[in-house]
N, C-alpha and C positions, 0 to 999 in steps of 0.2 A: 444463396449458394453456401452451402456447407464448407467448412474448412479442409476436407476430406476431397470434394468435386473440384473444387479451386484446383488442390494439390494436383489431383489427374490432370487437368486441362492445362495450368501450368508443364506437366511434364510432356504431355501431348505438345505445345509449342517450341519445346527447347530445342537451341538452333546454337549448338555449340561449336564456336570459333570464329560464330556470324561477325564482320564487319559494318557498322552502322553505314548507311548512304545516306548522303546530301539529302535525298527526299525524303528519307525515314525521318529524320532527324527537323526537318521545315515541317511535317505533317504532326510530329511529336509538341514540336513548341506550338504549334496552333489550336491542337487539340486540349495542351495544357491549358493555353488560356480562355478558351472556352468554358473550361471547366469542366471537361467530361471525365467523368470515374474513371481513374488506373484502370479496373478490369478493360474499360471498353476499350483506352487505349491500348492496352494490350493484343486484346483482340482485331484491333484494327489493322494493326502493324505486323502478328502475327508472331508475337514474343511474349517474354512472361512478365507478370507484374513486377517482379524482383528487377527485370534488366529493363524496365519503364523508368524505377526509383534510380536506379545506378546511373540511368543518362542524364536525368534530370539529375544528380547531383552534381556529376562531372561537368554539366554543363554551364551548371551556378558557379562551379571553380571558375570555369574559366572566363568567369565577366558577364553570360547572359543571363539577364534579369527576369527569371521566370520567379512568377507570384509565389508564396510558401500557402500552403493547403493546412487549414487544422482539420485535423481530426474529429471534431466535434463530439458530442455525450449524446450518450444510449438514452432512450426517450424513454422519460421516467425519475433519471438522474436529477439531480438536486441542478435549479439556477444561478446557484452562486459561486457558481465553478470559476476560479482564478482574479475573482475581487480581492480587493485586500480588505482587512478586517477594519471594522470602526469600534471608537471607544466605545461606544453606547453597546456595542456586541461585546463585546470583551468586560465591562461591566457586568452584561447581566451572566455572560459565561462564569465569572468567579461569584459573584451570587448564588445563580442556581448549583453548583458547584457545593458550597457552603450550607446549600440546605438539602445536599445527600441526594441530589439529582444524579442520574447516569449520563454518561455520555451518547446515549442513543435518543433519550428526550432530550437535552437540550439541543445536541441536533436539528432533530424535529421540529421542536423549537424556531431556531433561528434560521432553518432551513439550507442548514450543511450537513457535508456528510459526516459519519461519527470518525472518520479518520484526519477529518479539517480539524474538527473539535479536538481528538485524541491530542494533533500536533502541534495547536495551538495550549495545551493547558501542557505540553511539555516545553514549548519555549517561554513562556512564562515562569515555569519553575526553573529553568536555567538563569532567566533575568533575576532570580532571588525573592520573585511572586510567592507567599506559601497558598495553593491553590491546594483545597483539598486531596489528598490520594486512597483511594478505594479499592479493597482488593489486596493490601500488601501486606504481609507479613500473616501471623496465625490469626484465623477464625474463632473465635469462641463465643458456644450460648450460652457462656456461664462466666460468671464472674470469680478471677482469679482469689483475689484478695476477700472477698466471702467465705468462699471457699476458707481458704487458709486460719480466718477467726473462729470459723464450725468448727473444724476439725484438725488442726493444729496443725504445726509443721512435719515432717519425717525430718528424724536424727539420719545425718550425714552418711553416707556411706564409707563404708571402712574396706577398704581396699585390703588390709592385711588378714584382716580376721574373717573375708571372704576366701581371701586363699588358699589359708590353712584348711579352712572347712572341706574347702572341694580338694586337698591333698589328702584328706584323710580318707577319703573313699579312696583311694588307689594306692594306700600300705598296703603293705605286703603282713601280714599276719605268723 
């Protein structure tokens, strides 16, 4: 179901100032722990998925212990979703790192996603890690300092005797 068909069907349900019943409310917890997908409770009940989440919130305030749902990853997604990292990972992250590897191979690599990786070589560099950094500051295919023994330096720019110059185009004759 599209995000779009949701939306209609959700608005198609809406039951504004409804008050929940005892029965709504026994069939809600039961179905929760079944485990049947929000939509269906929704549609069981005859309300939207938004006022499904809102009871079950309100209803964890208040002492009953209904199960918490993850969310789960899009299939496809990388396995190492919410591990914590190991030294031996982190090792070879600041290695491959070191030999001008990108953050999208070693990803690949170690089978995270390139925003694990991204976050991990930037808390590292906050611990005082020098991990390499790619990308920063100017580009150049050419060698400054070559450059400059070829063909010398430019004398300094003169601020006053640029002035004058362009003052004298606009006397008056």
């Amino acid at each position: 179901m599209t995000k779009n068909e949701r939306k209609v069907l959700n608005q198609e349900r809406m039951r504004f100032g409804h008050r929940w019943t005892h029965e709504e409310i026994i069939s809600l917890m039961q179905l929760w722990d079944k485990g049947t997908p929000v939509d269906d409770i929704a549609e069981a009940l005859g309300t939207t998925d938004h006022a499904i989440g809102h009871m079950v919130t309100r209803l964890r305030k208040q002492g009953i212990p209904l199960k918490r749902r993850t969310r789960g990853r899009k299939l496809g997604g990388t396995q190492r979703f919410g591990q914590l990292w190991t030294q031996a990972e982190i090792d070879y992250l600041v290695t491959r790192r070191r030999d001008r590897a990108t953050q999208e191979e070693i990803a690949t690599e170690l089978g995270r996603s390139w925003v694990a990786v991204a976050g991990m070589i930037q808390r590292l560099r906050r611990l005082g890690l020098a991990v390499p950094r790619f990308g920063i500051g100017m580009r150049r295919l050419y060698d400054v300092a070559a450059l400059r023994t070829t063909y010398g330096t430019e004398p300094a720019f003169d601020k006053e005797a640029a002035s004058e110059n362009s003052l004298e185009h606009y006397k008056v004759q």
